[in-house]
TORVEXSE-555225 format. One record per residue (C-alpha): residue in three letters; z, y, x; residue number from 1. Coordinates in Angstrom, 1 decimal, padded with zeros to 4 digits. Layout:
<atoms>
ATOM   code        z        y        x   pos
ATOM    Ala        Z        Y        X   NUM
...
</atoms>
This chain:
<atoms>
ATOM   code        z        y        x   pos
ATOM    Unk    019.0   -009.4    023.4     1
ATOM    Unk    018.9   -010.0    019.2     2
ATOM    Unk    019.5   -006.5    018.9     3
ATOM    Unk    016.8   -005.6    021.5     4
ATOM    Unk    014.1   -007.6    020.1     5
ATOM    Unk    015.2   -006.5    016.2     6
ATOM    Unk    014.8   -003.2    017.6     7
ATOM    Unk    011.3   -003.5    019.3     8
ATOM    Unk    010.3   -005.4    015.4     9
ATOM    Unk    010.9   -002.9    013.8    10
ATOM    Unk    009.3   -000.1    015.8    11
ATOM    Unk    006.3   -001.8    015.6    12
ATOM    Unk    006.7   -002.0    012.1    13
ATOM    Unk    006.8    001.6    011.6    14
ATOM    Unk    004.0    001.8    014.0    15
ATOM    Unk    001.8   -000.1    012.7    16
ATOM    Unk    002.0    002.0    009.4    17
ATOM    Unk    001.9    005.0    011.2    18
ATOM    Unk   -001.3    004.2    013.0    19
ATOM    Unk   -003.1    003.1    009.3    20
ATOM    Unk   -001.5    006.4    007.6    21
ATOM    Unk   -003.0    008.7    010.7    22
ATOM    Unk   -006.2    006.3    010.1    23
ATOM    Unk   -007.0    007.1    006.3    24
ATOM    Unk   -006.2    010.3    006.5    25
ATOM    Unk   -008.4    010.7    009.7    26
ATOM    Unk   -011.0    010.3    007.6    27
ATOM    Unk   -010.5    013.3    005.1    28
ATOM    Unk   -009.7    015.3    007.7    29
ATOM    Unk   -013.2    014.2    010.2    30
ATOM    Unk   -015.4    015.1    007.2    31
ATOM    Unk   -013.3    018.4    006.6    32
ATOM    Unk   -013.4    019.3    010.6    33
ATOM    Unk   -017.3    018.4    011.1    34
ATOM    Unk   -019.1    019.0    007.9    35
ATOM    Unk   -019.7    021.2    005.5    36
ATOM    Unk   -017.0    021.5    002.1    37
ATOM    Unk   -019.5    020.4    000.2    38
ATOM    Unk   -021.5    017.4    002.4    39
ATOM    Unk   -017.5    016.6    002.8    40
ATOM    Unk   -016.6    016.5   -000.3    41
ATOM    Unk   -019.4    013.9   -001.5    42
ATOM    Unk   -018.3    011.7    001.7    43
ATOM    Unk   -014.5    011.6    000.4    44
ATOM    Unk   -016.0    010.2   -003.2    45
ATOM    Unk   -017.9    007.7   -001.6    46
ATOM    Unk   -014.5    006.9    000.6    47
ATOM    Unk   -012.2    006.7   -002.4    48
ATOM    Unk   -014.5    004.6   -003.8    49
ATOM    Unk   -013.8    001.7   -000.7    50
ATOM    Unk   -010.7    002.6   -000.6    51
ATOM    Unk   -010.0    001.5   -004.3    52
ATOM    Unk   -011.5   -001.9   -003.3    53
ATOM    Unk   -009.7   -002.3   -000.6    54
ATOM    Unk   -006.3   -001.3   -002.3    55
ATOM    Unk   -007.2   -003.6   -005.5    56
ATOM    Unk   -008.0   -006.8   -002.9    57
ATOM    Unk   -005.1   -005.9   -001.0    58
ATOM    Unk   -002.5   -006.4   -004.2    59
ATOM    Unk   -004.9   -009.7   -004.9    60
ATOM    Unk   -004.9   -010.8   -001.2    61
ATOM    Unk   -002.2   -009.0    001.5    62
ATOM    Unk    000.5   -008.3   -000.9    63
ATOM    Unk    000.6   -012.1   -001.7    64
ATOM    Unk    000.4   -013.0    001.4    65
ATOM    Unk    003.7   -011.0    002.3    66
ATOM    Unk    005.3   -012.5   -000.6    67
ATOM    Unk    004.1   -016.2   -000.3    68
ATOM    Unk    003.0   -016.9    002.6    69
ATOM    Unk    005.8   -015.9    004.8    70
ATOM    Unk    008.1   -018.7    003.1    71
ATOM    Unk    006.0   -021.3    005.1    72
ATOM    Unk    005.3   -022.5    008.4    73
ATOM    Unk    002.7   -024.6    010.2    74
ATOM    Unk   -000.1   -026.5    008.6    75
ATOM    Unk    000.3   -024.9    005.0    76
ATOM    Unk    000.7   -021.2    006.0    77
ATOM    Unk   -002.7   -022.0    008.1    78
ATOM    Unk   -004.0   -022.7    005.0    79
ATOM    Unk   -002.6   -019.9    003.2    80
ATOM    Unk   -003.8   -017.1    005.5    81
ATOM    Unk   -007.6   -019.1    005.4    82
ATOM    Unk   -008.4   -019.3    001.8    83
ATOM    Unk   -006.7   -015.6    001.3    84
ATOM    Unk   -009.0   -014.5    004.0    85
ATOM    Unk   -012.2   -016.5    002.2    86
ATOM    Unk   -011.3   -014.4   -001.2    87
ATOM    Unk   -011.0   -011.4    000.9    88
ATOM    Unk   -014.2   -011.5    002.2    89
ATOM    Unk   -015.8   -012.9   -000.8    90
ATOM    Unk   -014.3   -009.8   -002.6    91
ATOM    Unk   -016.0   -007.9   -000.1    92
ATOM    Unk   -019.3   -009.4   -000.2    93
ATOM    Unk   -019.8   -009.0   -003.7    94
ATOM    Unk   -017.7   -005.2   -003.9    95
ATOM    Unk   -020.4   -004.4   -001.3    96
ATOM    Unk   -023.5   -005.5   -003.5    97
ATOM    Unk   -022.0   -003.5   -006.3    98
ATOM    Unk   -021.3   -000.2   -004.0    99
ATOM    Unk   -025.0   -000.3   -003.1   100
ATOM    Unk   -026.3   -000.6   -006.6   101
ATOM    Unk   -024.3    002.1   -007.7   102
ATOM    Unk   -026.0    004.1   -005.0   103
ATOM    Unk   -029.3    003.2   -005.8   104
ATOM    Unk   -029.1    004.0   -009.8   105
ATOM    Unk   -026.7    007.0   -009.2   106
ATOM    Unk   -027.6    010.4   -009.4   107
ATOM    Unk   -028.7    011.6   -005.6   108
ATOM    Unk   -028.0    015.7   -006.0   109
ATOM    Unk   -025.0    016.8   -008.1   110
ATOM    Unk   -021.3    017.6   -007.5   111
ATOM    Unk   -020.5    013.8   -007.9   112
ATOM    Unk   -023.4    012.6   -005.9   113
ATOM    Unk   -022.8    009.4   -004.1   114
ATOM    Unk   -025.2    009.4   -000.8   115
ATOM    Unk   -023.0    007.6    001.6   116
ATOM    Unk   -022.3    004.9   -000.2   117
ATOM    Unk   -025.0    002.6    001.4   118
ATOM    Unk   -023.6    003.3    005.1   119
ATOM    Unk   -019.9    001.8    003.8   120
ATOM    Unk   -021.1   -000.6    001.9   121
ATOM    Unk   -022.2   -003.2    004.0   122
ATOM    Unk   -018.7   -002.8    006.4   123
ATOM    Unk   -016.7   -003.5    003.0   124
ATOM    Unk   -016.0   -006.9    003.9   125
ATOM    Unk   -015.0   -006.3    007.5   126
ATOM    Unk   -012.8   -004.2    006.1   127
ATOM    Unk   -010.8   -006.5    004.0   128
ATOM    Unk   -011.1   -008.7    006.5   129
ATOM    Unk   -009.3   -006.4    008.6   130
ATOM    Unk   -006.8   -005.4    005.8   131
ATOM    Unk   -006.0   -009.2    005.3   132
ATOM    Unk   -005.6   -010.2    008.6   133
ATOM    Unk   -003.3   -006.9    009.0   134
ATOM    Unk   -000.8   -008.7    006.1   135
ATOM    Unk   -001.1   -011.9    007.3   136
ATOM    Unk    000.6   -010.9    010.4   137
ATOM    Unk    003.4   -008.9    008.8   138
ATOM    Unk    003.7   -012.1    006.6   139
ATOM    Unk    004.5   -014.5    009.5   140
ATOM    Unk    006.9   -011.0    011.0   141
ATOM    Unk    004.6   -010.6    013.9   142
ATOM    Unk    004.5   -006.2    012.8   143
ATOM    Unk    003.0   -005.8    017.1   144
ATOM    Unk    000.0   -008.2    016.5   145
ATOM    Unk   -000.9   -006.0    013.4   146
ATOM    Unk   -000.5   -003.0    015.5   147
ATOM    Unk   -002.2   -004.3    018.1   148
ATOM    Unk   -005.7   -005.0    015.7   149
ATOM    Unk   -005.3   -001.8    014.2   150
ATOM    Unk   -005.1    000.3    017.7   151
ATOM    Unk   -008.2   -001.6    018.3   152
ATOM    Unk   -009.5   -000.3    014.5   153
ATOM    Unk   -008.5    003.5    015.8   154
ATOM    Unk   -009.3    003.6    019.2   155
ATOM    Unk   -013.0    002.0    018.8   156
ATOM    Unk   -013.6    004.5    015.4   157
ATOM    Unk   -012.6    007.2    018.1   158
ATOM    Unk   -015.1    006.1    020.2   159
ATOM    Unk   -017.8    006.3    017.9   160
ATOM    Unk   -016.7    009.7    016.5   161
ATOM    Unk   -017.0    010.8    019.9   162
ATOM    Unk   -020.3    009.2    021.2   163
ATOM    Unk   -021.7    010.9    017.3   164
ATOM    Unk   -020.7    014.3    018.3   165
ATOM    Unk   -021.6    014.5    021.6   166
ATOM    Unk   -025.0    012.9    021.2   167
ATOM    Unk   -025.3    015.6    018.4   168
ATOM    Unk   -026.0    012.8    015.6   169
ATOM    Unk   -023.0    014.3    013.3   170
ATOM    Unk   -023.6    013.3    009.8   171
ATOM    Unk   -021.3    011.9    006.6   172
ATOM    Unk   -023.3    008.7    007.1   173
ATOM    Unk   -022.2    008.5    011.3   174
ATOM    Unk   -018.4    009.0    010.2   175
ATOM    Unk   -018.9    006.1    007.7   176
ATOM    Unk   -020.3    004.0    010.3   177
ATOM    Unk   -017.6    004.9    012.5   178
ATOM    Unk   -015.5    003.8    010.3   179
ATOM    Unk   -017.0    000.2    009.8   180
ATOM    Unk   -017.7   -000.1    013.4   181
ATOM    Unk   -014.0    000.4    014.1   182
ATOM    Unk   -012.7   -002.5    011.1   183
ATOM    Unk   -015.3   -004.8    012.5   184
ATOM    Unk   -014.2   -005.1    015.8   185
ATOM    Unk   -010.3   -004.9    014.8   186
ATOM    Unk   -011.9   -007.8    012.7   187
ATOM    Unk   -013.8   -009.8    015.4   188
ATOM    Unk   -010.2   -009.3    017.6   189
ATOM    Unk   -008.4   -011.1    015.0   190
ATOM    Unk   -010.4   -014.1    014.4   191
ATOM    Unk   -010.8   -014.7    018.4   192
ATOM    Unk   -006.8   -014.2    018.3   193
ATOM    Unk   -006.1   -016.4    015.4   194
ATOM    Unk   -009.2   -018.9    015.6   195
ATOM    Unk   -008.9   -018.4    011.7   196
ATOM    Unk   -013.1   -019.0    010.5   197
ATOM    Unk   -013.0   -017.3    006.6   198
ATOM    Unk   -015.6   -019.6    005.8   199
ATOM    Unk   -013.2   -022.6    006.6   200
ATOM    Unk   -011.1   -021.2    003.3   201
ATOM    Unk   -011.7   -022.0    000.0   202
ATOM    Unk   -011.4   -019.0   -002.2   203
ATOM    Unk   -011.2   -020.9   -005.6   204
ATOM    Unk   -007.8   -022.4   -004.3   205
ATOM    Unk   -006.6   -019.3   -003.4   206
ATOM    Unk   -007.2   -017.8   -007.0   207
ATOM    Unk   -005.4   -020.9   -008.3   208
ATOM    Unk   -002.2   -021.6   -005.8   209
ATOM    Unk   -001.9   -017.8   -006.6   210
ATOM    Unk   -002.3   -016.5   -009.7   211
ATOM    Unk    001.2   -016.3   -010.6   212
ATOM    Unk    001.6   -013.4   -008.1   213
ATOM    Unk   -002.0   -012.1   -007.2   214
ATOM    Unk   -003.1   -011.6   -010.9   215
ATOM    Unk    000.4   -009.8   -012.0   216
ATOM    Unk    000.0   -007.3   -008.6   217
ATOM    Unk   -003.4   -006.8   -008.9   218
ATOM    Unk   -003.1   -005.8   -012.6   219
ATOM    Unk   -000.5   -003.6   -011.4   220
ATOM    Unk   -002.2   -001.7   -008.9   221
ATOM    Unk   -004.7   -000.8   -011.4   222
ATOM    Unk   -001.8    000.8   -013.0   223
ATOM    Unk   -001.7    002.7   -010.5   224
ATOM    Unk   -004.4    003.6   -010.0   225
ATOM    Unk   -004.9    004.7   -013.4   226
ATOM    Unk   -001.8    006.8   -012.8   227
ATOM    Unk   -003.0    008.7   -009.8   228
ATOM    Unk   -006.7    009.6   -011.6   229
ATOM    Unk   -004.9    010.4   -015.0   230
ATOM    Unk   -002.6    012.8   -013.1   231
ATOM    Unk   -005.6    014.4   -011.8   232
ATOM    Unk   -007.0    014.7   -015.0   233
ATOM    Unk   -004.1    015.8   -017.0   234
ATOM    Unk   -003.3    018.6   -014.5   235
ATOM    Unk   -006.6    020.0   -014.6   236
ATOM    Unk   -007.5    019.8   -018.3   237
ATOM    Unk   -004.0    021.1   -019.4   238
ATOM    Unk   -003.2    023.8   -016.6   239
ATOM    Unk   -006.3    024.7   -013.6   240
ATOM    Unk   -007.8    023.0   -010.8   241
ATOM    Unk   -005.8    025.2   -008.8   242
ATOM    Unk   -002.3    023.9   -010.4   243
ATOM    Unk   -003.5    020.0   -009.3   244
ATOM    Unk   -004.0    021.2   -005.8   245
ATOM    Unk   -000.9    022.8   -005.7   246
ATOM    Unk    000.8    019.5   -007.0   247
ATOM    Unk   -001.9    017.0   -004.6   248
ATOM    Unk   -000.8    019.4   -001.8   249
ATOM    Unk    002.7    019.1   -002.4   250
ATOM    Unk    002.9    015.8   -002.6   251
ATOM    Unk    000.3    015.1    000.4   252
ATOM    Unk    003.0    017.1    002.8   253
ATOM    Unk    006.4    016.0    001.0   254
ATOM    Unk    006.2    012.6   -000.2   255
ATOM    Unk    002.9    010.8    001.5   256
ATOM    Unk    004.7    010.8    004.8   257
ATOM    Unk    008.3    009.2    003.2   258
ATOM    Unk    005.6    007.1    001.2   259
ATOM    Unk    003.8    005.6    004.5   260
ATOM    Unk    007.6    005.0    005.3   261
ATOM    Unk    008.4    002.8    003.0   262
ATOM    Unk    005.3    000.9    003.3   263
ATOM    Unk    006.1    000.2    006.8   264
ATOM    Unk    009.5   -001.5    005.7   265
ATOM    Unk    008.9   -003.2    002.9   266
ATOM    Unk    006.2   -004.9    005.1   267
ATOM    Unk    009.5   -005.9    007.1   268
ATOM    Unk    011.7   -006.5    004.6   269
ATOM    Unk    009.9   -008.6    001.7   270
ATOM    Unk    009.1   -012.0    004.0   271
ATOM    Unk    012.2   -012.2    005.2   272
ATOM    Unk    013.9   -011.2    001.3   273
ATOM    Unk    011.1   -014.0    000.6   274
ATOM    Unk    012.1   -016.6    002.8   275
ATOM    Unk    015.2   -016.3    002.1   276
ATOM    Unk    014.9   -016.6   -001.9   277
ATOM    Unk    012.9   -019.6   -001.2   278
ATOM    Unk    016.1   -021.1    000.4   279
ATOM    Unk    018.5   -020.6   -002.1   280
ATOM    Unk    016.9   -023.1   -004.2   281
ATOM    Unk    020.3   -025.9   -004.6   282
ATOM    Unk    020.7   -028.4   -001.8   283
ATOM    Unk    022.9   -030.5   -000.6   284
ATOM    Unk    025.6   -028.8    001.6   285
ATOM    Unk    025.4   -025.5    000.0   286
ATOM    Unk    022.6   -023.7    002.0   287
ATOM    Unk    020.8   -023.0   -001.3   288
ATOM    Unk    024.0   -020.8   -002.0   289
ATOM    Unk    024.6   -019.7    001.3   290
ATOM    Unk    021.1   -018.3    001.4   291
ATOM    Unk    021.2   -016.5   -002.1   292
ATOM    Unk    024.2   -014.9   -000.6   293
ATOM    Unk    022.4   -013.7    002.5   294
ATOM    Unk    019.7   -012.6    000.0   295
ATOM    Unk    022.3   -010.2   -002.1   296
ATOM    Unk    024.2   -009.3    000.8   297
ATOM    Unk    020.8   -007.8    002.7   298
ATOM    Unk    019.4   -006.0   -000.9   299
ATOM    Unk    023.0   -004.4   -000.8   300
ATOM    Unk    023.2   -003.2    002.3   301
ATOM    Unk    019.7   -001.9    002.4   302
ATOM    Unk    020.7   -000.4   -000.7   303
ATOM    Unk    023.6    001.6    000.5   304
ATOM    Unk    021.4    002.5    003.7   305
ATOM    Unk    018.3    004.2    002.1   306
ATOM    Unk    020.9    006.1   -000.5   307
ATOM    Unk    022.4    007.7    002.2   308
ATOM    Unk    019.0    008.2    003.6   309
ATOM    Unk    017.6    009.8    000.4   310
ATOM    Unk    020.4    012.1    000.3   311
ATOM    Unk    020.3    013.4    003.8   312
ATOM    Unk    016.1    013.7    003.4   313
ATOM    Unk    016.8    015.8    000.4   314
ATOM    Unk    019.4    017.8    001.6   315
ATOM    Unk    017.3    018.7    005.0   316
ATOM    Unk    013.7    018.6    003.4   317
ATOM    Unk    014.4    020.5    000.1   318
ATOM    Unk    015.3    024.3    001.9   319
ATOM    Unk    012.9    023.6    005.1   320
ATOM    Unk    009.8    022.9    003.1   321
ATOM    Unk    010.9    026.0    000.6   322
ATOM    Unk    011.8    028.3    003.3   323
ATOM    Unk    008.3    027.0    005.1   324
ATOM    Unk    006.0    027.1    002.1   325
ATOM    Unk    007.2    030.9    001.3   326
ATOM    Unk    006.5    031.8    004.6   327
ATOM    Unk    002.8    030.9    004.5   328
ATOM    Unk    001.2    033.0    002.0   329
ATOM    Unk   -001.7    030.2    001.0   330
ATOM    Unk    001.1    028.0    000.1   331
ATOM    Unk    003.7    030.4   -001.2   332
ATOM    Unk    002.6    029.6   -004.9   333
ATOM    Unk    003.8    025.8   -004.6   334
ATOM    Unk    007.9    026.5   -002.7   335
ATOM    Unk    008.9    026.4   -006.2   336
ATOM    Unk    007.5    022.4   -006.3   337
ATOM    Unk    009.9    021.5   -003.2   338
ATOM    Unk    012.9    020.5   -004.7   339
ATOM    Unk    011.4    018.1   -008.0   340
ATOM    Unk    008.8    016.4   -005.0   341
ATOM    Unk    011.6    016.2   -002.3   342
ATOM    Unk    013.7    014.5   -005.4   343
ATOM    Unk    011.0    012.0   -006.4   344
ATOM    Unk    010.8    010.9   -002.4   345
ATOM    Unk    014.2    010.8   -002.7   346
ATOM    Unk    014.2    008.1   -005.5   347
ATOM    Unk    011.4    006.3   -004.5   348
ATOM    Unk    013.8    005.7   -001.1   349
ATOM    Unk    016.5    004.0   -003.6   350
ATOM    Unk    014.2    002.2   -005.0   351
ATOM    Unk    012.6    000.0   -002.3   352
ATOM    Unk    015.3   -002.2   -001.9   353
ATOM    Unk    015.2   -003.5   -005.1   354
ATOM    Unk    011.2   -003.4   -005.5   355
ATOM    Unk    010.9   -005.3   -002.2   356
ATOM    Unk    013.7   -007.8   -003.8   357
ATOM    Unk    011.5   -008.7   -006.4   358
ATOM    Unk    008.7   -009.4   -004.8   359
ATOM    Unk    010.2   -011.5   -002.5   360
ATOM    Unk    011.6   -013.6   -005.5   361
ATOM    Unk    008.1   -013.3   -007.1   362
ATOM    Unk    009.0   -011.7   -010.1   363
ATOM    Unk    005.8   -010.0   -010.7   364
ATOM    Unk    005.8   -009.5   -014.1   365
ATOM    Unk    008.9   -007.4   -013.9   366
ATOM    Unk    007.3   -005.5   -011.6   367
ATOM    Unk    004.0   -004.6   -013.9   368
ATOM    Unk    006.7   -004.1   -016.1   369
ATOM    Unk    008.6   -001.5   -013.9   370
ATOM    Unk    005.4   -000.1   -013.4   371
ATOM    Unk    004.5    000.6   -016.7   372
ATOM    Unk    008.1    002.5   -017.8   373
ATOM    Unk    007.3    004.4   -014.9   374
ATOM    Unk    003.2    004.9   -015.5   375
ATOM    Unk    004.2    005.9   -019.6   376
ATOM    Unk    007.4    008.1   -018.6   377
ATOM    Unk    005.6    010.0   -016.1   378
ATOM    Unk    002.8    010.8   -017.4   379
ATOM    Unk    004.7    011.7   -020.8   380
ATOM    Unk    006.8    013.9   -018.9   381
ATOM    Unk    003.5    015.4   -016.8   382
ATOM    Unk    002.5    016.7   -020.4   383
ATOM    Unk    005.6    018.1   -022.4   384
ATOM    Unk    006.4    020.1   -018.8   385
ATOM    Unk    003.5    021.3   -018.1   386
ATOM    Unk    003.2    022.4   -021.8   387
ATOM    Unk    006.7    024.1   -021.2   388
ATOM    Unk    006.7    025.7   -018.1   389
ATOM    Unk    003.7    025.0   -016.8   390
ATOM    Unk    002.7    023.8   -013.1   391
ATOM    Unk    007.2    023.5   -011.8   392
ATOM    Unk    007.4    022.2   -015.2   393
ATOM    Unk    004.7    019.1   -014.7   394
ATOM    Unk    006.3    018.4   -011.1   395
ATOM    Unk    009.8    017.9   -013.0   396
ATOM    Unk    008.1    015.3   -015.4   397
ATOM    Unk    007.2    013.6   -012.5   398
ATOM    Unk    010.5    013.3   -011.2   399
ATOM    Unk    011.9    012.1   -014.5   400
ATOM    Unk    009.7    009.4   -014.4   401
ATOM    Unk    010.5    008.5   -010.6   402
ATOM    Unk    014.1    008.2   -012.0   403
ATOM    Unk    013.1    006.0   -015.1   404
ATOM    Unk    011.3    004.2   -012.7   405
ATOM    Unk    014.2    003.6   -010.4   406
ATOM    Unk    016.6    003.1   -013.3   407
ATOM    Unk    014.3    000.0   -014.7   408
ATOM    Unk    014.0   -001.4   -010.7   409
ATOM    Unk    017.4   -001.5   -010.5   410
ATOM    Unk    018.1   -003.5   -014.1   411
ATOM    Unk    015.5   -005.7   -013.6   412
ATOM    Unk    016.7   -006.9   -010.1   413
ATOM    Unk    019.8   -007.3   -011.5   414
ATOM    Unk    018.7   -009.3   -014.2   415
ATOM    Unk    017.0   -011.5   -011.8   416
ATOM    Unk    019.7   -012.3   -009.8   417
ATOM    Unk    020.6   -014.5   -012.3   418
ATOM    Unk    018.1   -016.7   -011.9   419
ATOM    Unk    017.4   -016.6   -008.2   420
ATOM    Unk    018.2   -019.9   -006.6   421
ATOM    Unk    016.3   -021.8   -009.7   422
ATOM    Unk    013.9   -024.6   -008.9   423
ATOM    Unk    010.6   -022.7   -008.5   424
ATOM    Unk    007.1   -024.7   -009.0   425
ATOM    Unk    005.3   -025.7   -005.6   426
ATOM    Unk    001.9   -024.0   -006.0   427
ATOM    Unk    000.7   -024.7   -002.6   428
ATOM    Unk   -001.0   -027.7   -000.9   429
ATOM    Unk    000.2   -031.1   -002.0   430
ATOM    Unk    003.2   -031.4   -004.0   431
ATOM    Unk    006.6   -031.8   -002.6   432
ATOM    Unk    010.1   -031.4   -004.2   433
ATOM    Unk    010.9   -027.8   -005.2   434
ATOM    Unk    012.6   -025.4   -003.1   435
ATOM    Unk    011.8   -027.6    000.3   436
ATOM    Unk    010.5   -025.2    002.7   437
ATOM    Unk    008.4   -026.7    005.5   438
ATOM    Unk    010.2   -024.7    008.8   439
</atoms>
């Protein structure tokens, strides 16, 4: 029956992600199928736009969450989950009142016009609502509640979309409100679920029970972030527009999917990895031990299990998406990019182990600071291949810093194993004696 019910957790795990990966890109792909390249186009800048909100709260908010909040039970993860969700929407209240001041002062015609930023806008904080309540579930390892909200997300977006077309109201601004319609009432199913009221939380506390983990991720999602635009930009300027499709389109059908992957686990992995570091703390009878032992023992074997992965992905991904890619004449200029992209997937697959190990034992900091060897070596190697051999040549920097990234995951995890079971500072509600886990 264990294994039965392990099995069922994690295929709504995988799910769940699933569902939100079909979800964003559902969204690109609406605006490409009913509107015009160019009307499209300015809809996907005003969409990258909420989506960087909502990524930014999430590493302030959800990513926490995942981290902290799944090392507690009752009253104080009640708590928790309230004031995250009271930042959340606060973040959204005020992203929104930015969003629609930037779409009041910006430029109306132009090739970076921003029109449909006032139909997303006021949905922002629905949205992070959404998002946040999404993470709080994974956090308490309930993956088939999150899927449940965000089937509710999808299915009432399709509705709209279809109710638009067939009434003949097709516009960027109808897919936008699609969009919001669908987060608010995966929102509204969430707090009549939960009974959690945002306004009952106090966002203040959150920002200081947290700030040894929220400020560290969100600083390193605007890393990031950073990387991803700087990509775009250094691709472009140095080679063509067309050499940063190539490498976007590349990467959208090789490594987004193993990406969305690994999402899905570590959203299984890190609050039990964090619950468990929270136990090793020393107590009498040895379970402080005994659950630092569990801790290695699970990083290990998840370890093991996602290098064998990596090396079958390769091995069966590399000469299907070259013999595939050939074989379609628009694509046939970017085979030559499957084997560096099928190799950074690879090592990103290595490396979630270990990153999801250090969350869980909140060692933020080392992650910015993984993030950065990765950012500074990527981007370095981006530049010196593309300046030797061009567009193959910048996907090969990319993949050296995918393995400088993995080769500074792996020594910082090691280097933190030596002090995991330390006596960590109790951050949250009233004090009580460190390491003491309220189950």
């Amino acid at each position: 029956m264990r294994g039965v019910r392990n099995a069922r957790w994690v295929t709504a795990g995988l799910a769940d992600q699933f569902v939100m990966a079909c979800a964003n890109a559902g969204n690109t792909l609406l605006a490409l199928i009913l509107l015009s390249p160019h009307r499209a186009g300015l809809m996907i800048l005003s969409v990258n736009l909420a989506y960087l909100v909502m990524y930014l709260t999430r590493a302030f908010v959800g990513d926490v969450l995942l981290a902290l909040a799944s090392r507690y039970d009752g009253a104080r993860r009640d708590d928790l989950v309230r004031n995250g969700l009271a930042a959340a929407v606060g973040i959204g209240a005020v992203a929104a009142v930015v969003l629609l001041i930037v779409w009041a002062v910006w430029p109306g015609k132009g090739n970076v016009a921003l029109p449909d930023l006032v139909w997303i806008a006021p949905f922002i904080p629905l949205i992070l609502l959404h998002d946040t309540g999404r993470f709080s579930y994974l956090a308490n390892r309930e993956p088939e509640k999150a899927l449940k909200i965000d089937l509710v997300w999808v299915g009432t977006q399709a509705i709209a979309v279809v109710a638009m077309v067939l009434f003949g109201l097709t516009s960027a601004g109808g897919l936008m409100v699609c969009w919001g319609v669908g987060a608010a009432a995966g929102a509204v199913v969430f707090l009549l679920s939960t009974g959690h009221r945002p306004w009952q939380g106090r966002p203040l506390r959150w920002t200081a029970e947290t700030r040894h983990l929220s400020g560290w991720f969100t600083v390193t999602a605007l890393v990031g972030q950073f990387q991803v635009q700087a990509i775009g930009f250094i691709v472009t300027a140095q080679l063509t527009p067309a050499a940063f499709a190539a490498i976007r389109g590349a990467q959208t059908v090789l490594l987004q999917p193993v990406q969305n992957f690994l999402m899905a686990v570590q959203g299984l992995v890190v609050p039990r990895a964090s619950r468990l570091a929270g136990d090793a703390a020393p107590r009498p009878g040895g379970e402080g031990s005994d659950a630092a032992s569990a801790l290695r023992r699970l990083i290990r074997l998840l370890a093991l299990a996602f290098a064998g992965l990596a090396i079958v992905m390769i091995v069966a991904m590399w000469p299907l998406a070259e013999f595939g890619l050939v074989h379609i004449r628009k694509f046939a200029g970017i085979a030559s990019l499957a084997l560096p992209t099928s190799l950074q997937a690879g090592l990103y697959m290595v490396q979630l182990p270990f990153a999801a190990a250090l969350r869980a034992m909140h060692r933020a900091r080392m992650l910015f600071a993984q993030y950065v060897v990765f950012t500074t070596v990527s981007l370095t190697g981006l530049v010196v291949g593309a300046h030797l051999h061009g567009l193959e040549g910048a996907a090969w920097g990319l993949t050296v810093g995918a393995a400088a990234g993995l080769v500074t995951m792996v020594g910082l995890y090691l280097y933190s194993l030596r002090f995991l079971g330390s006596a960590e500072p109790d951050r949250v509600g009233d004090a009580e004696p460190a390491g003491v886990i309220t189950q």
